[in-house]
Every structure is written in C-alpha cells, then in structure tokens.
N, C-alpha and C positions, 0 to 999 in steps of 0.2 A: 313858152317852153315847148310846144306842140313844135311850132317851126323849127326851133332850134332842132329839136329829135331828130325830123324826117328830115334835115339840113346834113346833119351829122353821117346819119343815114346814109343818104344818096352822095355823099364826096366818101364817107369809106366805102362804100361799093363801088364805084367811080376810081378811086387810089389801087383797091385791092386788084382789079382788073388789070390795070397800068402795070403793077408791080409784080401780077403773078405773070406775067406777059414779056416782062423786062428781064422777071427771071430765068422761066424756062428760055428763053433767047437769048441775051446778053449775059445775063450772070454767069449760065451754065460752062461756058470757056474759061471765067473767070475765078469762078468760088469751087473750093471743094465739095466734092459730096454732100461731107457732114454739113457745111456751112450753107449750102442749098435747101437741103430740105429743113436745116432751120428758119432759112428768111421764106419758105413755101409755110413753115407752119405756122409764122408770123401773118402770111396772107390769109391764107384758111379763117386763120380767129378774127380777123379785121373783115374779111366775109361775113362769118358769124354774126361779128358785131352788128354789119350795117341789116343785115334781116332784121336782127331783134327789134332794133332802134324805126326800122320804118312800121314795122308791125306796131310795136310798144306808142308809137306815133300817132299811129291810127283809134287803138283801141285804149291805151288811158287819157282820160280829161285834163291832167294833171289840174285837180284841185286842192290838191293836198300836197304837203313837203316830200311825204314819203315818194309821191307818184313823182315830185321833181326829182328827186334824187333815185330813182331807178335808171331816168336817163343820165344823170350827170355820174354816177358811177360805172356805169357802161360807158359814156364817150372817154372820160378820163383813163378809166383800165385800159380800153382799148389803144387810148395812145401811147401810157407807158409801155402794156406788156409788146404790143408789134412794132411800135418803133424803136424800143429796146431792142429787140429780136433783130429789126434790121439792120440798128450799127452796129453789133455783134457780128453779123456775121460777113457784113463788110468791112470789118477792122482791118485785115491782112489787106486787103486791096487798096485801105485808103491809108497804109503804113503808119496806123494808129492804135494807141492802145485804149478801147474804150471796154475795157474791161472793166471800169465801174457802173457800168450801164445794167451787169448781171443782178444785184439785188435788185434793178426797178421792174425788172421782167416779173417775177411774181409779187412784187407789190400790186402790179398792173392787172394779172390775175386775181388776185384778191377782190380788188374792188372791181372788177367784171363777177365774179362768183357772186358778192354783193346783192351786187344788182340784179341779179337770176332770183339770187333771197328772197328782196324785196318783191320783185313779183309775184314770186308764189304768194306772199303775207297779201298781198293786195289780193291774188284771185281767193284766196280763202276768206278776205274779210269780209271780200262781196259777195261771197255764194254766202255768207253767215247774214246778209243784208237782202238778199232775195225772199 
C-alpha cells in the first residue's frame, strides 16, 4: 500500500502540473472565466491531494485498515472531486452535457475530507500509544 500511496502521489503532482499548465495556456482562449477557475480549483485539490499522499507515504506504516483506507479515500475523492471538476468545466467545449458529473464532485470531497478524518484518529491514537 506504501507504493501504491507515493504512486498515486507523484502522477497527481505529475497530472496537476500538466493540467494547471494546460490551463492557464490552452484553456484560458477557450473556457470562460467562471469555468477556469473551476478546472484551476480542480488542480489546486489534485495538488493538495498528491502532498498528503507522498507525506501520508512516507510517514504511516500502513499496518492497519484504517492506515489503508486513509490513502484509498484520498486517492478515490481525489479522482471523483478533480476530475468531476474537469469535465464540468470542459462540457461547453466538448458540446456535451455532463452535468451529471455535479453530485460526484462532492461525493469526491467527502471522501477526501474522510481521509484528513482518519488521519487525525491515527495521529491521536499514536500520541495515546506514546
């Protein structure tokens, strides 16, 4: 599970790069405003994500379920909530209607929030184990 984490990790930082890059340049002629700095706040959390996941990487053993499931609900949120966020706001460009893509954007948040959860219960249960 270790590799898989700092895997996950380094292609969302690796993606987010790609993609905030794509957008300030390419998109910006392309998408409105509003639909910009949605697929920029799409990047931003897919950043976020890939720190926790190489930190969380590094620093739990995963010996336990819970410690799995810290990283499997941060890789999962992270794909629904940002790539929700990015065909949303590619929709008008790719003359599609994926407007059912909006409820999985905060599904995808949730289980990122989750996963922040669980960590905290992990660094509290080890300072209670110190």
């Amino acid at each position: 599970m270790k590799t898989i984490t700092l895997i996950f990790g380094a292609v969302y930082g690796m993606l987010s790069v790609i993609l905030g890059a794509f957008g300030a340049h390419a998109l910006k002629k392309i998408l409105s405003v509003e639909r910009l700095e949605s697929f920029e706040t799409g990047v931003r959390y897919q950043m976020y994500a890939a720190f926790f996941l190489l930190i969380a990487g590094y620093i739990l053993k995963f010996e336990t379920k819970t410690e799995n499931w810290i990283s499997w609900f941060m890789i999962f949120g992270t794909m629904l909530f940002s790539f929700s966020i990015y065909g949303l706001s590619m929709q008008d460009y790719f003359g599609m209607n994926l407007k059912f893509l909006g409820p999985i954007t905060p599904l995808g948040g949730l289980l990122m929030i989750l996963s922040w959860t669980l960590l905290i219960f992990y660094f509290v249960r080890m300072k209670n184990l110190l």
